[in-house]
C-alpha positions in Angstrom: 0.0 0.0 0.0 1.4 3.7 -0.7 0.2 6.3 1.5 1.5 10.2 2.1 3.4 10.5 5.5 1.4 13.4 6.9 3.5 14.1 10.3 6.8 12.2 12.0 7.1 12.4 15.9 10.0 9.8 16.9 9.6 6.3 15.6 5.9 7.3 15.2 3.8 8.3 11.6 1.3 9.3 11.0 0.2 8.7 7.2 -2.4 9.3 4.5 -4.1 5.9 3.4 -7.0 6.3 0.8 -8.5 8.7 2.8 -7.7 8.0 6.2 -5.5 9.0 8.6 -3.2 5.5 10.1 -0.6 5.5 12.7 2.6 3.8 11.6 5.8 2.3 12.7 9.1 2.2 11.1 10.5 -1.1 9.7 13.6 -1.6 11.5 16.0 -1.7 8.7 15.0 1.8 8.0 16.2 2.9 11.2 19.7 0.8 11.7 23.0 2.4 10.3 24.4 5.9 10.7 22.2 8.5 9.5 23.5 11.8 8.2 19.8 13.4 8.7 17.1 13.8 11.6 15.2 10.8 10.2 14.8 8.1 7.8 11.2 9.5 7.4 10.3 12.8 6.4 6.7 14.5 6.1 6.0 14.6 2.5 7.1 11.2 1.9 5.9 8.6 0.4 6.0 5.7 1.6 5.3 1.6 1.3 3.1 0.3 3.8 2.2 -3.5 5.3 -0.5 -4.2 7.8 0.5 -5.3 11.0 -2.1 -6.5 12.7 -5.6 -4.0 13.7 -5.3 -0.4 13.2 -1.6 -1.5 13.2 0.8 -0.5 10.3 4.4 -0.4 9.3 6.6 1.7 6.9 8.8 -0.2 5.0 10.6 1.4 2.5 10.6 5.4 1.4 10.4 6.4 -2.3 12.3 8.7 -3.8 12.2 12.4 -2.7 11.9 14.9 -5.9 12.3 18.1 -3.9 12.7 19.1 0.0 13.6 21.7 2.5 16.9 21.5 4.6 18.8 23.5 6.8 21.5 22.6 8.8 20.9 21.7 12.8 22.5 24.3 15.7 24.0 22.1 16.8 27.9 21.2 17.9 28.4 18.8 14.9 25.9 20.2 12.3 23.8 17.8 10.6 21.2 17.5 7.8 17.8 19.0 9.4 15.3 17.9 6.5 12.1 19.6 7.5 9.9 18.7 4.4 10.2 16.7 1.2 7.9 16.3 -2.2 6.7 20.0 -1.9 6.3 22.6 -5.2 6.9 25.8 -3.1 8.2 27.4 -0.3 6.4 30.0 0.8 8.4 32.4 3.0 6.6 34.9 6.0 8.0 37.9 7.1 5.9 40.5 9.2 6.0 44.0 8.1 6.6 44.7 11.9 6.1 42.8 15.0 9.1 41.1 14.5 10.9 43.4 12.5 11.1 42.5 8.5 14.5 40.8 7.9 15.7 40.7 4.3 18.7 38.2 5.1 16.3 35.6 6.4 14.4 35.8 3.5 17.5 35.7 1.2 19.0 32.7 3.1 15.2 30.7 2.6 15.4 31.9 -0.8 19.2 29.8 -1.2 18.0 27.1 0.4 14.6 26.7 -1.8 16.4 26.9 -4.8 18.8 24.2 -3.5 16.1 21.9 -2.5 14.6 22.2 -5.7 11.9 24.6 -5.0 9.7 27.6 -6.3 10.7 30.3 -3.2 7.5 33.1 -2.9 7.6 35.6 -0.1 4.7 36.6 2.0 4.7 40.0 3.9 2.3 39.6 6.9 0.7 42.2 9.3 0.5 44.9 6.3 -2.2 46.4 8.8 0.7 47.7 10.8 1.5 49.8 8.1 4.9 49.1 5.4 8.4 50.9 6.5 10.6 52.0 3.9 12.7 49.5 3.7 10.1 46.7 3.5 8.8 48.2 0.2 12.1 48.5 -1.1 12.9 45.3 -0.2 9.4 44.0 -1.9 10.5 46.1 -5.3 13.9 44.5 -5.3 12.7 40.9 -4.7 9.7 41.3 -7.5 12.5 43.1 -10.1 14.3 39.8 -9.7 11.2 38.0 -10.6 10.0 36.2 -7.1 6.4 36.5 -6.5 5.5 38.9 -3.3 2.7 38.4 -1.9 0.7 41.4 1.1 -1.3 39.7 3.7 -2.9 40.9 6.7 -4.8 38.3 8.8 -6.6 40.8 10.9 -8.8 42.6 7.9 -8.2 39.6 5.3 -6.0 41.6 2.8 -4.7 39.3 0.6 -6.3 35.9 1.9 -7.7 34.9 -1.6 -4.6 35.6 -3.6 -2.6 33.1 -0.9 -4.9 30.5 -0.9 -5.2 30.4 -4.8 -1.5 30.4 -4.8 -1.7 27.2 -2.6 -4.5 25.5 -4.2 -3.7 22.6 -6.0 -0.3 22.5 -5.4 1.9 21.1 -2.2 3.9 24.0 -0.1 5.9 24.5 3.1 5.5 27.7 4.7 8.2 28.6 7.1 8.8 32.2 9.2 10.4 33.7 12.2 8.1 32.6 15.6 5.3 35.4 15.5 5.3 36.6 12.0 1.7 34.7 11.7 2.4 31.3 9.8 -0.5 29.9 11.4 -3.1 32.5 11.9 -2.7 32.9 7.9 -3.6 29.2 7.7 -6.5 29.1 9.3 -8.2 31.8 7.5 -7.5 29.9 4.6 -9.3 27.1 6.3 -10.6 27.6 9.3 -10.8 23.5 9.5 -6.9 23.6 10.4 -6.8 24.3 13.7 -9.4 22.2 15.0 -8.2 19.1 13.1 -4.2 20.4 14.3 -5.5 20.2 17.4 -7.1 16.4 16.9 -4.2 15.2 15.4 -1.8 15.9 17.5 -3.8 14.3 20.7 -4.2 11.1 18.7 -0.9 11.0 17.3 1.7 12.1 19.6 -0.4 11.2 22.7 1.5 13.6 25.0 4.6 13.8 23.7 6.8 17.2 23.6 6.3 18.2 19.9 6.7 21.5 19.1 9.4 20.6 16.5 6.9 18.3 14.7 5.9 19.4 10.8 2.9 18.4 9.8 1.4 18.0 6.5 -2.7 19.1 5.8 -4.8 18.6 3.1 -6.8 22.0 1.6 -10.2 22.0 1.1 -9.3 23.5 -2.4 -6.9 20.6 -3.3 -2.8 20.1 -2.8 -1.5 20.6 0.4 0.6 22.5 3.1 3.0 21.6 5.5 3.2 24.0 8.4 6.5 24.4 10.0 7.5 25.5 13.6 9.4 28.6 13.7 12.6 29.0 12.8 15.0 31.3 14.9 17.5 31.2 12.3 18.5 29.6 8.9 21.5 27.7 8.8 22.0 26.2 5.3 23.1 22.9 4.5 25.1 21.3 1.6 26.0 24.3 -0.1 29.4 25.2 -0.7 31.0 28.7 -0.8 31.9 28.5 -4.3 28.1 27.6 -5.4 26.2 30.6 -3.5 26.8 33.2 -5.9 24.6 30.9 -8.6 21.7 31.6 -6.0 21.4 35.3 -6.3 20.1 35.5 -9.8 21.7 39.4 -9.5 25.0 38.3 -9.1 24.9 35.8 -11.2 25.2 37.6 -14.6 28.5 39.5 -13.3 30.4 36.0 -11.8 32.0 35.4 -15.4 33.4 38.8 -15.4 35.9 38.8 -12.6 39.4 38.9 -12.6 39.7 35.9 -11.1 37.9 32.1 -11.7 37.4 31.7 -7.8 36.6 34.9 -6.9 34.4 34.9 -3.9 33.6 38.8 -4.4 34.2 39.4 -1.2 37.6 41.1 -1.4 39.5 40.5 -4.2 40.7 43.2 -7.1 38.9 43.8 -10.2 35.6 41.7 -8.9 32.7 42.9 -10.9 30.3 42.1 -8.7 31.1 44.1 -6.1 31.5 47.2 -9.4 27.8 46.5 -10.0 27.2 46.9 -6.3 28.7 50.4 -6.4 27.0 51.0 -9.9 23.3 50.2 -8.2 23.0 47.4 -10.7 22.9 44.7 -7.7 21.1 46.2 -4.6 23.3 46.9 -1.4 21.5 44.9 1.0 21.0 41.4 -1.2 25.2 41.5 -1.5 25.2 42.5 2.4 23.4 39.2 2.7 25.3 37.2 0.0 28.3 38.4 2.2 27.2 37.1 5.6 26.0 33.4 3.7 29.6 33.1 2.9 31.2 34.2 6.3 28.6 31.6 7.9 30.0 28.7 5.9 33.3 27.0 6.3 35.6 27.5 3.7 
């Protein structure tokens, strides 16, 4: 049987099965040997199921992944964090205020999207609280390039309709600093989501601490959503220093034309990417963030 793995808590599942919702284990063999990621099972998967006995199931083997979204873990001996996998987009909240709008965040989600094989769109929440200067600079730099941008306000409904046609029909993760509104957004989408969040998560994690848990929900419109916890900061994962200029589509146009083949245009002569900096053909603050990506990651 193949079924959708709609949330992972431990050794625990919980997966899609012609319409239902099951609670699974994991076939040994999927956990033994060292693991370079969180888990052998991601939400998004899918998955190969046996029946084991009433209401009882078992994953036992994972198909291949065609997209997901990483980041490295904080921790002492950084590892592969894989938060979702099978997804379209990534759909990337920021609050006009309250937090404060952070264009590096966004640029590092928008490296790590277009790694993972994703379509990055940026949300600005909270639009009610009124848009800074910055912000809408920041909007006109990331539509030049050719992102989407979307304005949403949860508290009047600005922009609702225009993010949930953007997620119908399709499967997204939407991912955002703690307070910016991820879930308040989703449920006026679908109002269903909090109840059922609320249902799921007494039946499948029965307890257990799990405020790290993604989980995956069908839309009443079609496709799906994973909703993710929120995310203090970004580290990125299995990109090297030599390949993050290729994910600034400005910079990108300009790497050819430096003096030297491994430039990392952070302070060698003759760079023309930091000359289009200076010339306002690449805006200041997207090479400010380009800058800190490559001080963050072991040369």
């Amino acid at each position: 049987m193949r079924g959708r793995v709609l949330r992972v808590s431990g050794q625990n599942c919980l997966v899609e099965l012609e319409g239902m919702s099951v609670r699974c284990k994991m076939r040994g063999r999927l956990k033994g040997g060292r693991r370079e990621s969180n888990s052998p099972v991601i939400t998004g998967d899918w998955v190969d199921l046996e029946q084991d006995g009433p209401d009882q199931y078992v994953i036992n083997g994972v198909e291949d992944r065609l997209s997901h979204f990483t980041r490295a873990s904080s921790s002492s001996r950084p590892y592969e964090q894989i938060i979702a996998v099978n997804i379209q987009q990534l759909i990337i909240i920021s609050s006009a205020r309250n937090p404060s709008f952070r264009a590096g965040f966004i640029d590092r989600a928008i490296v790590s999207a277009l790694w993972g094989e994703l379509v990055p769109v940026i949300v600005i929440n909270k639009i009610d609280l009124g848009l800074e200067k910055e912000v809408v600079a920041a909007m006109g730099v990331y539509e030049h390039l050719g992102y989407q941008v979307l304005q949403t306000s949860a508290a009047n409904g600005e922009g609702i309709s225009d993010l949930e046609a953007l997620l119908k029909g399709t499967d997204s993760a939407i991912m955002g600093h703690s307070g910016v509104g991820k879930s308040t957004l989703l449920n006026a989408i679908d109002p269903r989501l909090a109840l059922r969040t609320q249902e799921i998560m007494h039946q499948h994690d029965r307890g257990r601490h799990t405020t790290t848990a993604v989980q995956l929900y069908p839309l009443k419109g079609g496709g799906y959503v994973a909703d993710t916890p929120g995310i203090k900061e970004l580290h990125l994962y299995g990109i090297q220093r030599s390949e993050v200029a290729a994910y600034f589509d400005d910079l990108r146009p300009h790497i050819d034309q430096c003096r030297f083949r491994d430039c990392s245009h952070l302070n060698e002569p003759d760079c023309r990417v930091r000359t289009a900096v200076d010339e306002g053909q690449i805006a200041q603050k997207r090479y400010e963030s380009y800058a800190r990506i490559m001080e963050s990651l072991s040369v």
